[in-house]
C-alpha positions as CSV (number, residue, x, y, z in Angstrom):
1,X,20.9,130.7,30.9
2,X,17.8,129.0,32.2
3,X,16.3,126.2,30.3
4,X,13.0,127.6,30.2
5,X,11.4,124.9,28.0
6,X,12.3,122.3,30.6
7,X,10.8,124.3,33.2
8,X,7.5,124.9,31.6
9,X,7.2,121.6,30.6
10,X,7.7,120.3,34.0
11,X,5.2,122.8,35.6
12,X,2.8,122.3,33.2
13,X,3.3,118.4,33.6
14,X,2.8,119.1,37.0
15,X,-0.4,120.4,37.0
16,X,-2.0,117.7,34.8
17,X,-1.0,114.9,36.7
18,X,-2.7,116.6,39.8
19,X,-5.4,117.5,37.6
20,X,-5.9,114.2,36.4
21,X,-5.1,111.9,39.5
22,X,-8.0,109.1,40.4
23,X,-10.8,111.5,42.0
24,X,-11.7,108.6,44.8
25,X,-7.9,108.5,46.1
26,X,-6.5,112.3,46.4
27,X,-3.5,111.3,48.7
28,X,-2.8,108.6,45.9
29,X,0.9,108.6,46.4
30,X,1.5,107.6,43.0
31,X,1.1,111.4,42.2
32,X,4.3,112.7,44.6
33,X,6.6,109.7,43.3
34,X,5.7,111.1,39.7
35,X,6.3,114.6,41.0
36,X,9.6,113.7,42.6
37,X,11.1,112.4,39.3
38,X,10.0,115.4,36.8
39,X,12.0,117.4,39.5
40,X,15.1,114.6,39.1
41,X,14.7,114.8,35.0
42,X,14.4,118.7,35.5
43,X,18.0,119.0,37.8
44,X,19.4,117.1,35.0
45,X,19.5,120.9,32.7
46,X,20.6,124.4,33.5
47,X,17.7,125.4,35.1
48,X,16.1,127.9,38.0
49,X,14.2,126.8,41.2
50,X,10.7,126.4,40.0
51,X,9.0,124.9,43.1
52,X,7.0,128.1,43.8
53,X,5.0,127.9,40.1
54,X,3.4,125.6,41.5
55,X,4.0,125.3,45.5
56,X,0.1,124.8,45.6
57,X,-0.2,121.4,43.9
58,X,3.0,120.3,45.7
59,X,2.3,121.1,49.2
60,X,-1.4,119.5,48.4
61,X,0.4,116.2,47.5
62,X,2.8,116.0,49.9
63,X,6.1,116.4,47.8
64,X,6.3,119.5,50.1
65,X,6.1,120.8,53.3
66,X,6.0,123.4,55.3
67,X,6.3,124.7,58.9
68,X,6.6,127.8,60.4
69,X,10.6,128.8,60.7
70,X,10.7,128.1,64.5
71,X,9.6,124.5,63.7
72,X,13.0,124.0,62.3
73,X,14.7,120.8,64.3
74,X,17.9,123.9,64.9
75,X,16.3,127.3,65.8
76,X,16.4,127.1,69.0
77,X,20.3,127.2,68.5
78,X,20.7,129.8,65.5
79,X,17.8,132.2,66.6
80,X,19.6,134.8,65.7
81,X,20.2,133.1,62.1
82,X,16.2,132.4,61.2
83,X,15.1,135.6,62.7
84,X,17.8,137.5,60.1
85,X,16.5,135.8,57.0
86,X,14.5,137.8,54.8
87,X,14.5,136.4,51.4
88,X,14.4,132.8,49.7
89,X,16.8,131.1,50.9
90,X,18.2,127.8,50.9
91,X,20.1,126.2,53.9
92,X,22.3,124.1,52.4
93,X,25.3,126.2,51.4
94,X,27.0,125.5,48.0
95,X,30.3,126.8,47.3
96,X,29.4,128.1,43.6
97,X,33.2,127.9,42.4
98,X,33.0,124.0,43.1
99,X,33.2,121.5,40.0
100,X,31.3,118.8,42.4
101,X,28.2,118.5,40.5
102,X,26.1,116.6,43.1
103,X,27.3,119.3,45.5
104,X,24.6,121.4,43.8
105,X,22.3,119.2,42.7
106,X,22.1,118.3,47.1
107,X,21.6,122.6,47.7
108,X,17.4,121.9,48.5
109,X,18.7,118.7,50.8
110,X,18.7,120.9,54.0
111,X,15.2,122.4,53.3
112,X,14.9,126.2,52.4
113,X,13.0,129.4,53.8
114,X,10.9,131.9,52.2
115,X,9.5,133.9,55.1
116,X,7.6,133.1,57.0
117,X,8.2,129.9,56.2
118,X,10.3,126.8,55.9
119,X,10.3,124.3,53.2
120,X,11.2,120.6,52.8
121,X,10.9,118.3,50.0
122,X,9.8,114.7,50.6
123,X,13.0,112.3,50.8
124,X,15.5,115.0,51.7
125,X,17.8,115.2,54.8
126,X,15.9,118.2,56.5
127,X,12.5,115.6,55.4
128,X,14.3,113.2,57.2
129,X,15.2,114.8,60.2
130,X,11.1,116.5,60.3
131,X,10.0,112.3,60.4
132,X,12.4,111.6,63.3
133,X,11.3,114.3,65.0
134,X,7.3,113.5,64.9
135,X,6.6,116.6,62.6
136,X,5.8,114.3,59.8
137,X,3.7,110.9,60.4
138,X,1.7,108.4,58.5
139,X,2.2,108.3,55.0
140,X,4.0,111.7,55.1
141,X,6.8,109.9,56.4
142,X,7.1,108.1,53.6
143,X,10.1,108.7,51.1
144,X,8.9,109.0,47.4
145,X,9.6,105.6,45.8
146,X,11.6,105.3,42.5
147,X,9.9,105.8,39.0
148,X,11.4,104.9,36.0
149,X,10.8,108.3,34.1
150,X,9.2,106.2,31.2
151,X,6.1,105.3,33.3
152,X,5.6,109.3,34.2
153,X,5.4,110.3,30.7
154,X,3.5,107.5,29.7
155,X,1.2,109.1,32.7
156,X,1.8,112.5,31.5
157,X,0.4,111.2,28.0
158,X,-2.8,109.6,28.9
159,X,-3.5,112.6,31.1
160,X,-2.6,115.3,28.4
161,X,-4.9,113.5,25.8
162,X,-7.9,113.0,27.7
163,X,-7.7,116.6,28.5
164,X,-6.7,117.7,25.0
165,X,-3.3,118.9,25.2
166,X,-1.5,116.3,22.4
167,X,1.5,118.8,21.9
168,X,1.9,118.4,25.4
169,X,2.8,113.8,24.3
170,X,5.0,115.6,21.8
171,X,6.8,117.5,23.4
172,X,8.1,114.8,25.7
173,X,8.5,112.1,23.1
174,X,10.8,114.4,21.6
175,X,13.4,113.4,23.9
176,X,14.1,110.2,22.6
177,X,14.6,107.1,24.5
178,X,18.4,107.7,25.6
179,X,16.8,109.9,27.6
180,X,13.2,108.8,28.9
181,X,14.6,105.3,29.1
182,X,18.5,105.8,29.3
183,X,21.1,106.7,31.8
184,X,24.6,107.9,31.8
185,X,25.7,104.8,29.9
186,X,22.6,105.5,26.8
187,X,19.9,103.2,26.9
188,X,20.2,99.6,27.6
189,X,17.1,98.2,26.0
190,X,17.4,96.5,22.4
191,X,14.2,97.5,19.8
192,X,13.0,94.2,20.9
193,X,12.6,94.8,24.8
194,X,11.6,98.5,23.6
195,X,8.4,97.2,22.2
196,X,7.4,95.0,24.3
197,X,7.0,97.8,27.4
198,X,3.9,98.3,28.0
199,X,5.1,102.2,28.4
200,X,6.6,102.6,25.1
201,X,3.6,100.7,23.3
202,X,0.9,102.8,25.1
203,X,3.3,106.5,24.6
204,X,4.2,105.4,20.8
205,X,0.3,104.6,20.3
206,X,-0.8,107.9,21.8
207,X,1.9,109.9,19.7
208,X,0.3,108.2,15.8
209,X,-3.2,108.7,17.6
210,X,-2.8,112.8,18.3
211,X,-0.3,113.3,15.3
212,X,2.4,114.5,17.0
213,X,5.2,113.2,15.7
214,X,5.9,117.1,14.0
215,X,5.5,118.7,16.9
216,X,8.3,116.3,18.5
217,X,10.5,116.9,15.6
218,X,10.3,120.4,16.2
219,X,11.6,120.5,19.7
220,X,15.2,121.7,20.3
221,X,15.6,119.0,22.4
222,X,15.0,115.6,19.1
223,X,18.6,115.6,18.3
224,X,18.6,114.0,15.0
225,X,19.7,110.0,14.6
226,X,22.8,110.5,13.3
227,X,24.0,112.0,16.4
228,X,22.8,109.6,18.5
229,X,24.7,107.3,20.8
230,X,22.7,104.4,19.2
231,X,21.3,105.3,15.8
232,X,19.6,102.1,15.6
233,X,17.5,102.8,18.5
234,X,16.8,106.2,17.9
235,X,16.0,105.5,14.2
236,X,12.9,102.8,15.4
237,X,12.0,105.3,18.0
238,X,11.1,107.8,15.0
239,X,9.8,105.2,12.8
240,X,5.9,105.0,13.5
């Protein structure tokens, strides 16, 4: 089943930091590295292919692009392929019986068609192949640069209080900092280096400003302290 949380919070994320990017620099790239890792956090849960909720702010920001099907670096040698595709589809094929994780995590790599048109996200192999080709140029044919997840909600969290959204800071500080700071080994900051990010400070700050803390509690996703990998660290992250 779809993790429909994840996916509203993402879209909905989405749309504030396009909302709320510096009015004097709209290509600010900032925006499509930000957009690039919601999309990584999102891939990490079951969820659908959301793109298309808001394929507006993306193609506008240049996380996405798109060209007309015969643009495609192989239609002149599977004409017959393009011109029989009538639904969304994606081009990378997956064998869906396969344990190999990253297998489908890679299925948007070679781009994917919703006719009349062909998609590509920034950084992906079709992207790739559109930059070496000349179809892409200037800052377009730049990859999206790494973002420590931690920084975007921080982001997120200035944005969604200026504009009056707090549950929207609770609803991601509810994941803890295994997850908005962690990786597959937990999190590998003490309490000490904790606070002194300036990320954490300005997130935790924003959360005892708006009150949120309840509303993070709430979420399905606050697993409580004593199921934590580190207790300790979860157990500060609560305290404010």
């Amino acid at each position: 089943m779809s993790e429909h949380v994840i996916e509203d919070l993402v879209a909905d994320s989405i749309r504030l930091l396009d909302a709320h990017a510096p009015p004097d620099d709209p290509d600010d790239p900032r925006v499509r590295d930000r957009f690039a890792r919601l999309y990584g956090f999102q891939d990490g849960f079951d969820c659908s292919f959301t793109h298309f909720r808001v394929m507006d702010v993306l193609l506008r920001r240049g996380h996405t692009y798109r060209f007309p099907l015969d643009r495609h670096p192989d239609h002149a040698e599977r004409t017959a392929y393009f011109a029989a595709l009538t639904g969304f589809t994606a081009l990378r094929t997956v064998d869906e019986g396969s344990p190999d994780v990253e297998g489908h995590n890679s299925w948007l790599q070679d781009g994917y068609v919703d006719p009349p048109f062909l998609y590509c996200d920034a950084g992906t192999a079709l992207w790739r192949r559109m930059v070496a080709a000349g179809e892409l140029r200037g800052p377009d044919a730049v990859p999206p640069r790494h973002t420590p997840l931690i920084d975007v909600v921080r982001e997120i969290a200035v944005a969604a209080e200026r504009s009056g959204q707090p549950e929207l800071i609770g609803e991601w500080y509810a994941f803890g900092c295994e997850t908005l700071l962690g990786g597959p080994a937990g999190c590998p900051f003490d309490t000490g280096e904790l606070a002194d990010m300036p990320a954490v400070r300005d997130l935790r700050a924003m959360v005892r400003r708006t009150g949120v803390l309840a509303v993070a509690r709430k979420s399905p996703y606050a697993a409580p302290v004593e199921c934590a990998d580190d207790q300790e660290l979860e157990a500060w992250w609560w305290d404010l």
